[in-house]
C-alpha positions in Angstrom: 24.9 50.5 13.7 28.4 50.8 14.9 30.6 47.8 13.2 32.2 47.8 16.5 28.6 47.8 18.8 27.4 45.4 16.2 30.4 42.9 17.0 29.5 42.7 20.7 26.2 41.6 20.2 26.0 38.9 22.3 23.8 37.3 19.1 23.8 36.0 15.3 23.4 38.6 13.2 23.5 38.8 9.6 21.8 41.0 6.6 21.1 38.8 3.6 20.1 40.5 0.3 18.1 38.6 -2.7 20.4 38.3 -5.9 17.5 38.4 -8.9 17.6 37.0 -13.1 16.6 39.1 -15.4 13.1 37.7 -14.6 13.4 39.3 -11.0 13.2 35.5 -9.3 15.2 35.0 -6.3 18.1 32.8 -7.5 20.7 33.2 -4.6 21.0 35.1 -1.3 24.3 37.1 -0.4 25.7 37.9 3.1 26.0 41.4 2.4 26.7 42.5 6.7 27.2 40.1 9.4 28.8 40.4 13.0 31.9 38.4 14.5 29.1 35.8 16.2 28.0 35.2 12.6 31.3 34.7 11.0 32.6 32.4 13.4 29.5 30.5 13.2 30.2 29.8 9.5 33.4 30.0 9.3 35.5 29.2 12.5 38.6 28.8 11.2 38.3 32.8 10.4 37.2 35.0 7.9 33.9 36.7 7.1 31.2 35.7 5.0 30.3 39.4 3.9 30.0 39.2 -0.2 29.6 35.8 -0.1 27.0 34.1 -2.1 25.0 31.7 0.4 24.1 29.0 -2.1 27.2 28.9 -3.7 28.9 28.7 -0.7 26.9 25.6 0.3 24.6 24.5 -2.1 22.6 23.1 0.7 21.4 25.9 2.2 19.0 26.0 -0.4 16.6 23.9 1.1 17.3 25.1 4.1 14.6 26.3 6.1 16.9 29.8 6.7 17.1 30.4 3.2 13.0 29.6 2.5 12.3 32.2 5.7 14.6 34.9 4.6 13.0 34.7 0.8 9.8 34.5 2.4 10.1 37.5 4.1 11.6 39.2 0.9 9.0 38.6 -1.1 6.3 39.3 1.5 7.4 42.2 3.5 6.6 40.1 6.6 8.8 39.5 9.5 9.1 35.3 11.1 10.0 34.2 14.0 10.9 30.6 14.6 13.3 27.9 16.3 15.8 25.8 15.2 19.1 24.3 15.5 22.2 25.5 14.1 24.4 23.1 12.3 27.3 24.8 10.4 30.1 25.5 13.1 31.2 22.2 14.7 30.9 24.0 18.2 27.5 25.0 17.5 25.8 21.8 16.8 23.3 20.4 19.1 22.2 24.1 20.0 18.7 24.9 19.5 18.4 28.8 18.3 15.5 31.0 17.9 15.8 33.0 14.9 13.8 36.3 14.1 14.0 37.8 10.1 12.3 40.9 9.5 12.6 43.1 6.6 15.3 45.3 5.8 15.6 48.4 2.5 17.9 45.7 1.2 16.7 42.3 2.0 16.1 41.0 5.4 17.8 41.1 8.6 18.5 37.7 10.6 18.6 38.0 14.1 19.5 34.4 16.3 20.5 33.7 19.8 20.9 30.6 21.9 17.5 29.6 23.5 19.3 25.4 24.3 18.3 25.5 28.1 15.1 27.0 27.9 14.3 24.9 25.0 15.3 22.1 27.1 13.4 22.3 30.0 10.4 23.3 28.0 10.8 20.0 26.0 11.6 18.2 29.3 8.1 19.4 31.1 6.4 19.0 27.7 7.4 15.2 27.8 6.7 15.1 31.5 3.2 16.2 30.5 2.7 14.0 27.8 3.8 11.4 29.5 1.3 11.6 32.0 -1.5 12.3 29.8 -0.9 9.3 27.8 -0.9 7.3 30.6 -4.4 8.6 31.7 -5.6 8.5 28.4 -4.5 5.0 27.7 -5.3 3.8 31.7 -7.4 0.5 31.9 -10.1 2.1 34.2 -11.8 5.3 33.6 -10.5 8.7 35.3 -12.3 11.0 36.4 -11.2 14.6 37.8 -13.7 17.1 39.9 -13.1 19.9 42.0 -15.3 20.5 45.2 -17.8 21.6 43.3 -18.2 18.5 41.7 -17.8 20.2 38.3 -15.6 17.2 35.9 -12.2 19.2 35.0 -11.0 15.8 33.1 -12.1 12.8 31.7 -10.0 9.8 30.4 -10.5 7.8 26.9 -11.9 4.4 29.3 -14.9 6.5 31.1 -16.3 8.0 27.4 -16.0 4.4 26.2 -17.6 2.7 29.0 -20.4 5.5 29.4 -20.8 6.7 25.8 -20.2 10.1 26.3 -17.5 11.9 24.3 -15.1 14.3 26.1 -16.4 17.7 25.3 -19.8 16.6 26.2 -18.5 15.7 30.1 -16.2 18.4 30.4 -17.6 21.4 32.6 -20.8 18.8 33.6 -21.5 18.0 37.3 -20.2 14.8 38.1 -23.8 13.5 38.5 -23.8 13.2 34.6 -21.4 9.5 35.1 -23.4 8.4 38.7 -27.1 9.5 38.0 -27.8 12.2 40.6 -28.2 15.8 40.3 -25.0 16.5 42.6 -22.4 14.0 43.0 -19.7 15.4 45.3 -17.6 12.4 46.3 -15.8 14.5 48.9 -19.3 14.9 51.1 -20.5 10.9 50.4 -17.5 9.8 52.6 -18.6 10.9 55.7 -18.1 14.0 58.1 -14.5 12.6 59.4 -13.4 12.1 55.6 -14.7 16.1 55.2 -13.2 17.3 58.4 -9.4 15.9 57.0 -10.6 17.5 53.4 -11.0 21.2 55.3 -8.2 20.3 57.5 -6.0 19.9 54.1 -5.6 16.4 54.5 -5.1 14.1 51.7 -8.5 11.4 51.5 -8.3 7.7 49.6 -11.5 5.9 49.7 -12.6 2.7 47.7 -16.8 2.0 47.4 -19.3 0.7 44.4 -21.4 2.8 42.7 -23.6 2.9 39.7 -22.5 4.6 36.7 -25.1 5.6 33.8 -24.5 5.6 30.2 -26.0 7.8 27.8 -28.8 5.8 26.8 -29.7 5.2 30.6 -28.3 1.8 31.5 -26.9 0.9 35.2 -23.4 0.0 35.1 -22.3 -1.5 38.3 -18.5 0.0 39.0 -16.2 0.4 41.8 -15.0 4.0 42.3 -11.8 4.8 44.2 -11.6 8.0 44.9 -8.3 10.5 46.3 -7.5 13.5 46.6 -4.6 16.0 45.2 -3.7 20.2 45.2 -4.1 21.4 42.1 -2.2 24.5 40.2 -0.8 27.5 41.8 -3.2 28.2 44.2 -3.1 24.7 45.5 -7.2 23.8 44.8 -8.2 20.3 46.3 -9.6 18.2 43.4 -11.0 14.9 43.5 -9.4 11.6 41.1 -12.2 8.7 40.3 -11.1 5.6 39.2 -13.7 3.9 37.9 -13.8 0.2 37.1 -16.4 -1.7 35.7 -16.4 -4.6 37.2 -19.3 -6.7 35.0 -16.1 -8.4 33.7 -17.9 -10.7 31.4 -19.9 -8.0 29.6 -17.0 -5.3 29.5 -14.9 -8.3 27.6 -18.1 -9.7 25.3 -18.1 -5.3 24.2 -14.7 -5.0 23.5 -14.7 -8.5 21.5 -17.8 -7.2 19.4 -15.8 -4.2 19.1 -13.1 -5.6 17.6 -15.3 -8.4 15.0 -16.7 -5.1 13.6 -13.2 -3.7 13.1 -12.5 -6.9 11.4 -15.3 -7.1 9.0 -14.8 -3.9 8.4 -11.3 -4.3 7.3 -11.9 -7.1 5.4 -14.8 -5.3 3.7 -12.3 -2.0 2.8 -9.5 -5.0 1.8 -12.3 -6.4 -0.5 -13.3 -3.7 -1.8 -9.4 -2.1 -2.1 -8.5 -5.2 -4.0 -11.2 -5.2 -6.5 -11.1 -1.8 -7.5 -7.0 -2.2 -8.2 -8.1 -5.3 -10.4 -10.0 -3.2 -11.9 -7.8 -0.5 -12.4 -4.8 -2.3 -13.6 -6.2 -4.9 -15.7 -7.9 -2.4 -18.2 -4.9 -0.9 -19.3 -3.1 -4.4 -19.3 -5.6 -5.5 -21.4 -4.8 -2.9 -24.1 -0.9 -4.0 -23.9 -1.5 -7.9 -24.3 -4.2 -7.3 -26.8 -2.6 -5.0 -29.1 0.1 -7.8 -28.6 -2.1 -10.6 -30.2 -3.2 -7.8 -32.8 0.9 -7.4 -34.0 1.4 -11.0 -34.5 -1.1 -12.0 -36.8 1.3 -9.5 -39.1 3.4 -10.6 -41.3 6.2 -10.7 -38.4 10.2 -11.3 -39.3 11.4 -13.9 -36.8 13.1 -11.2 -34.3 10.0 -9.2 -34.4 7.5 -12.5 -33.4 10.6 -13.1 -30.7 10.0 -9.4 -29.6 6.1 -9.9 -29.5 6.3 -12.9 -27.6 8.5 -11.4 -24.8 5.5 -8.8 -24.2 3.0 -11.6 -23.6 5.0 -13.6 -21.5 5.9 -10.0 -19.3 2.3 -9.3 -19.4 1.2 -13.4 -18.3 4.6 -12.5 -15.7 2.1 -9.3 -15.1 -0.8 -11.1 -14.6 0.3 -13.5 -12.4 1.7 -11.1 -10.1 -1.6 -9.2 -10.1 -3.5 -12.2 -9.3 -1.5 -12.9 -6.3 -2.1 -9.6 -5.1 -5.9 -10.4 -5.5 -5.2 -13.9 -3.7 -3.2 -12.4 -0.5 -6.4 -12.9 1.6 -6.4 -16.8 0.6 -2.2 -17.3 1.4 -2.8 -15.7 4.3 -5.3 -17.9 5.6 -4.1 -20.9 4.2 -6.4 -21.8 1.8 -4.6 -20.4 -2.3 -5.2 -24.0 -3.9 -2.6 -25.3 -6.1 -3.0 -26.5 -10.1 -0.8 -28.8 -10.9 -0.5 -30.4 -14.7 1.6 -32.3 -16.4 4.4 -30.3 -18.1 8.0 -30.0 -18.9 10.0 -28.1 -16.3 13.2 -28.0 -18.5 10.6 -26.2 -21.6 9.3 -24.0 -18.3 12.1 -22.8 -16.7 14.0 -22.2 -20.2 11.2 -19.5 -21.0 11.4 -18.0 -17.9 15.2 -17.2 -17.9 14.8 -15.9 -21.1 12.5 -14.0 -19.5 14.9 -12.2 -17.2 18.0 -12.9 -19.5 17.4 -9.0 -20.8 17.1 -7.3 -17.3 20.7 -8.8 -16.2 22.4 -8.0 -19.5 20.8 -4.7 -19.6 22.8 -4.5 -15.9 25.9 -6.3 -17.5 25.7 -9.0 -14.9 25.8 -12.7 -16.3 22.8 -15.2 -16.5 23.3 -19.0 -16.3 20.9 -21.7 -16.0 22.2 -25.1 -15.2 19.2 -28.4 -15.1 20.6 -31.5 -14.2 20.0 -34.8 -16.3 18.7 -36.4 -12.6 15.6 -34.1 -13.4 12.5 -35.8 -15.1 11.4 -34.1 -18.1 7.7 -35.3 -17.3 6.4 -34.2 -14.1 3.4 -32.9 -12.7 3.4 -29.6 -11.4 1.8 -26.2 -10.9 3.2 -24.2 -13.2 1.8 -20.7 -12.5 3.5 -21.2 -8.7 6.4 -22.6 -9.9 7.0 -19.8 -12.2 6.3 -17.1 -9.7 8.6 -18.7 -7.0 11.6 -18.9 -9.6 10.8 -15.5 -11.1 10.1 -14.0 -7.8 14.1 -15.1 -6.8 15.2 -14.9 -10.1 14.1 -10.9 -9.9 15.4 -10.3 -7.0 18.5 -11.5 -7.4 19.2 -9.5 -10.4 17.7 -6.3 -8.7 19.9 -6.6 -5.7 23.6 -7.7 -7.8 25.3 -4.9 -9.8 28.5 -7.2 -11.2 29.2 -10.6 -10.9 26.8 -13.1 -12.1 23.3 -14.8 -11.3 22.8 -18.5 -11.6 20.0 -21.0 -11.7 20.9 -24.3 -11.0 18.4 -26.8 -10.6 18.6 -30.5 -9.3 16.4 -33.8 -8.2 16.5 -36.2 -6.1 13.6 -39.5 -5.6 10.8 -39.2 -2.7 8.3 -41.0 -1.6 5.2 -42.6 -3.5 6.8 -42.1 -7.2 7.9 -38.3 -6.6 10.4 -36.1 -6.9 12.1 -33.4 -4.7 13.3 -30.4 -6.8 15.6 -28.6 -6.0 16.1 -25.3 -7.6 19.3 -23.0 -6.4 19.9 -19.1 -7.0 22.7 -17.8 -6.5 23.8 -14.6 -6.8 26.8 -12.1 -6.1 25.1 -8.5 -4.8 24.9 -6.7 -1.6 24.2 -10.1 0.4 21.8 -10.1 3.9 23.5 -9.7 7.2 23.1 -12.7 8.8 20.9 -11.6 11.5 18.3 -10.3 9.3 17.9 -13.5 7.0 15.1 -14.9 8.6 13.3 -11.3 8.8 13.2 -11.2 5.0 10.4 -14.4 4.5 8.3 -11.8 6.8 4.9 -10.7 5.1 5.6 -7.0 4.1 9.6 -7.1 5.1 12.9 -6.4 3.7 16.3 -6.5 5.1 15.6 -2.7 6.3 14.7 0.5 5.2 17.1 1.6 3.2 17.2 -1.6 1.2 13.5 -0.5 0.3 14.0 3.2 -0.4 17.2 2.4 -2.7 15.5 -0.8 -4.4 12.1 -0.5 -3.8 9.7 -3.6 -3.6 6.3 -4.4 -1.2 8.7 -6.9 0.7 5.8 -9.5 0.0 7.4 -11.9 -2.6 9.4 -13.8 -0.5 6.8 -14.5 2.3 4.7 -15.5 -0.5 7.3 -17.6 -1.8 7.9 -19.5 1.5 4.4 -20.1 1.9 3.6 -21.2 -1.8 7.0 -23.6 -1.4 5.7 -25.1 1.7 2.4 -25.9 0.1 3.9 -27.5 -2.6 5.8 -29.6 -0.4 8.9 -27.9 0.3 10.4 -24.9 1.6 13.1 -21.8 0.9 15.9 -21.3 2.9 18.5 -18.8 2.2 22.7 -18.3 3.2 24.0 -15.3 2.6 26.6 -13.2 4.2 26.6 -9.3 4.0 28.5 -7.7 0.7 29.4 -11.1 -0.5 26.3 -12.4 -2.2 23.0 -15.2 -1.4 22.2 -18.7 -2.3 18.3 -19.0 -2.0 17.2 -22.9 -2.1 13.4 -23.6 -3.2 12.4 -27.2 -3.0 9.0 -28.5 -4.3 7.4 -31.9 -4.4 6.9 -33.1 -8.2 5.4 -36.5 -9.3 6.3 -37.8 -12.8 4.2 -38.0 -15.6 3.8 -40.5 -18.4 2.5 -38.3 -21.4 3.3 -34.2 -21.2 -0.7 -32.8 -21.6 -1.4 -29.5 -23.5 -0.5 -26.3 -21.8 -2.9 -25.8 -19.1 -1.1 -22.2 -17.4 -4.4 -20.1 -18.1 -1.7 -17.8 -19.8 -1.7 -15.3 -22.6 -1.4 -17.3 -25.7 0.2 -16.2 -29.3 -2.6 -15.9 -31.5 -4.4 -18.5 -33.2 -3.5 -18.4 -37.0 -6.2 -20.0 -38.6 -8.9 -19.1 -41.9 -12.1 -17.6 -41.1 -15.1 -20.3 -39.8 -18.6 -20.3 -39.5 -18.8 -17.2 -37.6 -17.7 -15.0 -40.5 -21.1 -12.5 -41.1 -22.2 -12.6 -37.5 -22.8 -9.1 -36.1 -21.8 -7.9 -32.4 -21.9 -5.0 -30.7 -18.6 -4.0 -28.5 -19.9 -1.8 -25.5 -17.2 -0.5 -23.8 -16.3 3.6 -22.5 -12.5 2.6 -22.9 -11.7 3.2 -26.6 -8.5 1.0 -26.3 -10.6 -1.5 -24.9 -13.1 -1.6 -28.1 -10.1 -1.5 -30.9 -8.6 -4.4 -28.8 -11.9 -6.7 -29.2 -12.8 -5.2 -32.6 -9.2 -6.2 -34.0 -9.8 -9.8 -32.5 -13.1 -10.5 -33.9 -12.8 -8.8 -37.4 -10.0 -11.2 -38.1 -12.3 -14.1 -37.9 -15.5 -12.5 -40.2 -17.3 -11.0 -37.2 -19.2 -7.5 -38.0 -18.6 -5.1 -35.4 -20.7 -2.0 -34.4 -19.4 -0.1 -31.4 -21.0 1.8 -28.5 -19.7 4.1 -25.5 -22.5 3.4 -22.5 -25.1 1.2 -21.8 -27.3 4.5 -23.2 -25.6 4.5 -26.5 -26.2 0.3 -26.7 -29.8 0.4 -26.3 -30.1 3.2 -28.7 -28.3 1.0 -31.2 -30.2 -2.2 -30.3 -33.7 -0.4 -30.9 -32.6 -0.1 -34.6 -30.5 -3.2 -35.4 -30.2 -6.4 -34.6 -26.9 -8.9 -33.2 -26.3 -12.1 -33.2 -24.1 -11.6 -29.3 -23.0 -8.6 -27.5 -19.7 -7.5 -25.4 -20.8 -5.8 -22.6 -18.5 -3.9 -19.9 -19.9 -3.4 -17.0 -18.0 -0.6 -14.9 -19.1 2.5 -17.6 -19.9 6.2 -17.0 -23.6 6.7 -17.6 -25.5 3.8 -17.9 -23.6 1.2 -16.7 -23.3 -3.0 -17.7 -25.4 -4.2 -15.3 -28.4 -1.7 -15.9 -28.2 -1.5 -19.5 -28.8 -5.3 -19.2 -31.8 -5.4 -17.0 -33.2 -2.4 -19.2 -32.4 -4.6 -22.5 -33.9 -8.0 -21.0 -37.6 -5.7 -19.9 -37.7 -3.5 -23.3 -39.9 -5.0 -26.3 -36.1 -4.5 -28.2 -35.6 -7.2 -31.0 -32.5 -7.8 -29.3 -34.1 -8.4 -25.9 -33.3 -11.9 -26.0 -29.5 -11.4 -27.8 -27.2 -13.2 -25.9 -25.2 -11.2 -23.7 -21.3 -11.9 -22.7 -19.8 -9.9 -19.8 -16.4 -8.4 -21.1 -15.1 -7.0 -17.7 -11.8 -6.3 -15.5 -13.6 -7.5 -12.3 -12.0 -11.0 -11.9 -12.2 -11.8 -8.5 -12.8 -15.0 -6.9 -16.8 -15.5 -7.5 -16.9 -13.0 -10.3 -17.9 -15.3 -12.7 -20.4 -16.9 -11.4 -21.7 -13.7 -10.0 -22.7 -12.4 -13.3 -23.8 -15.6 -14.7 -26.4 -15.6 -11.9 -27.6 -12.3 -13.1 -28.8 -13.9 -16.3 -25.4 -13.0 -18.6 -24.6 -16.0 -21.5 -21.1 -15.7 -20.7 -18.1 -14.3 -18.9 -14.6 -12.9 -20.0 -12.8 -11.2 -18.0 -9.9 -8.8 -19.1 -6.9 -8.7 -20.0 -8.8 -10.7 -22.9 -7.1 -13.7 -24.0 -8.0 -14.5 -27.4 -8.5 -18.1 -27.0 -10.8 -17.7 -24.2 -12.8 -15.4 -25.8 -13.6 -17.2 -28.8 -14.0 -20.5 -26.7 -17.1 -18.1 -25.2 -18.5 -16.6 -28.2 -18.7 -20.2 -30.1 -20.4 -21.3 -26.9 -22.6 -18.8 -26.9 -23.5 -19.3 -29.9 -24.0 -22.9 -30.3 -21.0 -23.4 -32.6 -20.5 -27.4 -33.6 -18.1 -28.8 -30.7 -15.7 -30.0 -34.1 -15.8 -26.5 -35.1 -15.1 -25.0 -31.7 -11.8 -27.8 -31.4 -10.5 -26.9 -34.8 -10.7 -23.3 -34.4 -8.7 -24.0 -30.8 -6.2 -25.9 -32.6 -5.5 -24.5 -35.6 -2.5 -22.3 -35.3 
């Protein structure tokens, strides 16, 4: 085309060819013709973009969805249409443009003109439309629309509910499918003046009860207001039916049974969510903290049992964090119930900074932890909650500051009937909350706002749990903060004081035992378990204290083994391909096995509330659940096995 002819196009145009690798793959695209509407477009202080590499030129335009078009239409030879809006030009944004690429000998040719008004009123009537279908379909009352054949040309979401029918089954129907006759015309039931203003072209409203039917056949009493409108172009008379049941008591008693089942099912999917994740995450968590008690009964320097215990208290950190996950039902409804034991909360909180000591000097922030001599050194307390509310705002304090410092100064002061009020600040100097959004942040599943989340990530349900778990112990969190400048987060707890400090109670990870082989040297167990990781793990524990170990995959490859030798206890998982826990014990407890009355201990990742005592009642000798904790286990297997309570205490304390 003529350059000049091709200037006045009163349109974008521009011919785009594909630059290739050696490879042939489409690495660039390059203006290689384009008209004066084109140029300006891109570049409006002049010039022309003929020659000119398009990604270079803005390496934006690579995702772009011109650039993905015009390759697509390269590559497959076929031509697209479609609309957008045009953003390069300052005078050209918040134009919508409909674009059309075919393919050219060289590349593709890009054809675009300015569609703003008619993509305006279409997305105007469009709206208009929606608007009103929404509110029909979302009405109170059911809606039905006839013409004057009685033939149902709409139905809204509240008729289908109340009469059971789903839309395309009413659509097209006589009317007499919702009121129980044959023909249903409400046009003729109001009487010969009502018809004579209908043929007249007069407008009709008229209010009267009626019985509608539902699918299985059941009279439902409703009052049915009916008018009249013009229809489309040719101006057709149709008929609009509200209908209203009004058996108030029985439409309210549905719509509550409705909702229960929406409930339990919820719950049920929540259950079932949360079990599964327990699952999930504690198996490979057990082969982390196992392989963690396995390193340390090596010969281990003293920076290398430092570096050993830092993975068991991350994975008890872990743990914890998991188990509140599993608990959310209870602190939701009120009812998580608290531990508390006598301990030191100097010797507690000192692990736990050490804890997070790494993370902030990995971010070259500084960490300082300040306990006041008014604190007691004996005091009872939960120390699992205690722990996660610190860590929880020791975490996030670290996450959200990037120089500066975090500090941990804790306090006491006396409260009623021999207690003490703790009082534990964290400061910090990040980012800061606005003050507006301060309270917002103790909301379940909220964080300052969205791009807090995307840049820092976080389920926005540690805080809320905090709050909550402070509160039952007592106290509260508050927090002062001021945009760009940094927080102070207060927890407070109610501790009493203790005369003795008792063993740690924290149902944690422990360091393995380091003790000489005892009477359960030369017993024989069999490990069944599909996770390899998961048999080394218990095969490592129990070999260290004299225990034989044979080893199956399934429940199929266990009772093969078991028909041929015998064990004095067996670790059985339950969640296996095959032949699973649960069956391969039933099977083992019928057969005429010599092992059919070899006791059996549950080795499993379920470890919900109840799961214990779930498999008890099937008939198991014991229950451990994973990630395995040495002590624990051992503290089963000797009472499995009848070991001498003095045995069982100085294999516990020996260390």
């Amino acid at each position: 085309m003529d350059a000049r002819l091709f200037d006045l196009l009163p349109v974008v145009v521009c011919e785009i060819a594909p630059v290739r690798d050696a490879n042939g793959t489409i690495t660039d695209l390059e203006w290689i013709d384009a008209n004066r509407l084109m140029n300006e477009s891109i570049l409006p202080a002049g010039g022309s973009v003929v020659g000119m590499r398009v990604f270079e030129f803005d390496p934006a335009y690579r995702q772009s969805e011109m650039a993905k078009n015009v390759i697509k239409v390269i590559e497959t030879g076929e031509p697209i249409t479609y609309m957008t809006g045009l953003g390069r030009a300052a005078k050209m944004l918040g134009k919508v443009m409909k674009t059309v690429i075919t393919p050219t000998e060289f590349g593709a040719l890009a054809c675009s003109h300015e569609v703003t008004e008619l993509a305006e009123e279409r997305d105007t009537a469009l709206k208009r439309f929606q608007l009103a279908r929404a509110a029909c379909d979302h009405a109170i009352h059911g809606i039905v629309i006839t013409d004057r054949e009685s033939t149902i040309h709409y139905v809204n979401r509240a008729i289908c509910e109340l009469i059971g029918y789903s839309e395309a089954e009413l659509l097209g129907k006589d009317v007499g499918i919702v009121f129980g006759v044959k023909t249903f015309q409400p046009h003729k039931a109001l009487g010969r003046q009502v018809v004579s203003d209908i043929e007249s072209g007069k407008f009709i409203r008229h209010i009267s009860d009626a019985e509608a039917y539902t699918r299985e056949g059941e009279k439902i009493r409703v009052q049915a207001s009916t008018s009249s409108a013009h229809w489309g172009e040719d101006g057709a008379m149709v008929f609009i039916t509200y209908i209203r049941d009004v058996r108030e008591e029985r439409r309210k008693a549905h719509e509550l049974r409705d909702a229960l089942n929406r409930a339990e099912q919820a719950t049920r999917l929540k259950s079932e969510f949360l079990a599964n994740m327990s699952h999930e995450i504690r198996t490979p968590l057990n082969g982390v903290l196992g392989m963690a008690q396995v390193l340390a009964h090596g010969k281990l320097t003293e920076t290398q049992a430092e570096q050993v215990g830092v993975i068991l208290d991350s994975g008890n950190t872990l743990m914890v964090l998991l188990n509140d996950i599993l608990d959310l039902s209870k602190i939701e409804a009120g009812r998580m119930d608290l531990s508390p034991v006598p301990g030191d909360l100097r010797h507690k909180l000192s692990g736990l900074f050490k804890l997070h000591e790494a993370a902030a000097q990995e971010k070259g922030i500084g960490i300082r932890l300040f306990v006041d001599p008014s604190v007691p050194s004996r005091l009872v307390f939960d120390p699992v909650r205690v722990r996660q509310c610190v860590g929880n705002l020791l975490s996030n304090a670290i996450k959200f500051t990037s120089q500066g410092e975090v500090m941990l100064v804790v306090t006491s002061e006396p409260a009623e009937n021999d207690a003490y009020r703790v009082i534990m600040h964290v400061s910090d100097t990040g980012i800061g909350i606005a003050a507006d959004k301060v309270d917002r942040i103790f909301e379940t599943f909220a964080q300052e706002d969205g791009s807090t989340t995307r840049k820092f990530g976080g389920t926005g349900l540690g805080l809320s749990i905090t709050r909550r778990l402070a509160r039952m112990m007592g106290g509260d969190i508050t927090a002062v903060s001021e945009a760009g400048r940094g927080s102070i987060f207060t927890l407070t707890f109610l501790a009493h004081t203790s005369a003795a400090i008792a063993g740690d109670t924290t149902n944690m990870i422990h360091m393995p035992i380091r003790t000489a082989r005892t009477g359960l040297t030369g017993c024989r167990a069999l490990v069944v378990d599909d996770n390899g990781i998961n048999r080394r793990v218990a095969r490592s524990f129990l070999e260290y204290y004299g225990i034989i170990i044979r080893e199956a995959r399934d429940g199929n490859e266990a009772l093969e083994i078991m028909s041929r030798e015998t064990f004095d206890f067996v670790l059985m998982d339950i969640h296996m391909p095959g032949l699973d826990g649960d069956e391969a014990f039933k099977r083992l407890r019928t057969s005429g096995s010599l092992n059919r009355l070899v006791p059996v201990i549950a080795l499993t990742a379920d470890s919900m509330q109840g799961d214990r005592e779930k498999y008890l009642a099937k008939g198991f000798d014991g229950y451990v659940s994973k990630p395995i904790d040495e002590r624990t286990m051992l503290t089963v297997i000797s009472q499995v096995l009848s070991v001498p309570p003095e045995e069982t205490e100085a294999l516990l304390a020996a260390g």
